[in-house]
N, C-alpha and C positions, 0 to 999 in steps of 0.2 A: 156570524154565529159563534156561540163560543166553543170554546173545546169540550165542555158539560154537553151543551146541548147537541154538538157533533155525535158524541160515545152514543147516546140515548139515541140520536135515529137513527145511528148505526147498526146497532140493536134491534129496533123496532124495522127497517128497512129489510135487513139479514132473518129476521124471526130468528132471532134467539132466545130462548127462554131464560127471566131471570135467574132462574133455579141453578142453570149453568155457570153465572157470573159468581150466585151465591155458596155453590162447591169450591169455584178455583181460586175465590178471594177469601174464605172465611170471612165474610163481610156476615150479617145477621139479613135475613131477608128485608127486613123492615129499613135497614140503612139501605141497601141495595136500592131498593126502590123509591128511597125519598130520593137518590141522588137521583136515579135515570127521570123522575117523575118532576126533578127540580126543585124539588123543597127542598133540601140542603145540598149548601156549597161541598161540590168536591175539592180534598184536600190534594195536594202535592203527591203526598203518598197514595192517594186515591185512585188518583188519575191513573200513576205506575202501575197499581195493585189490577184496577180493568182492564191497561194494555196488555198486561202479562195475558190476562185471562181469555183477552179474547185473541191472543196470537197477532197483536199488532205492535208496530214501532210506534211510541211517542208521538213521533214528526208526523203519520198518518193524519191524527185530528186536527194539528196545530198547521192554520189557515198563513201559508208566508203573507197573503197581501193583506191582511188586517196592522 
């Protein structure tokens, strides 16, 4: 699974509202949700910008055995 698709059921598994992701990222709601929804690529900085927001490390989504 990838690290996109990781954040996103992380998300949806935890019920967290995107409203929350879209306060602590300044993201636009509308990018918010193409990312977790999969219609666009999260970027580098992206990725960063959601671990902050949801109080996780990096290393959390990223799968060692793939």
């Amino acid at each position: 699974m990838e690290v996109q698709a990781r954040i996103a059921a992380y998300i949806k598994e935890n019920f967290i509202m995107q409203k929350l992701i879209v306060e602590k990222t300044g993201y636009s709601a509308t990018k918010v949700s193409q990312i977790l929804n999969l219609g666009q690529k999260m970027t580098a900085d992206e990725f960063v910008a959601f671990c902050k927001a949801l109080g996780k490390d990096p290393g959390f989504f990223i799968d060692d055995e793939e």
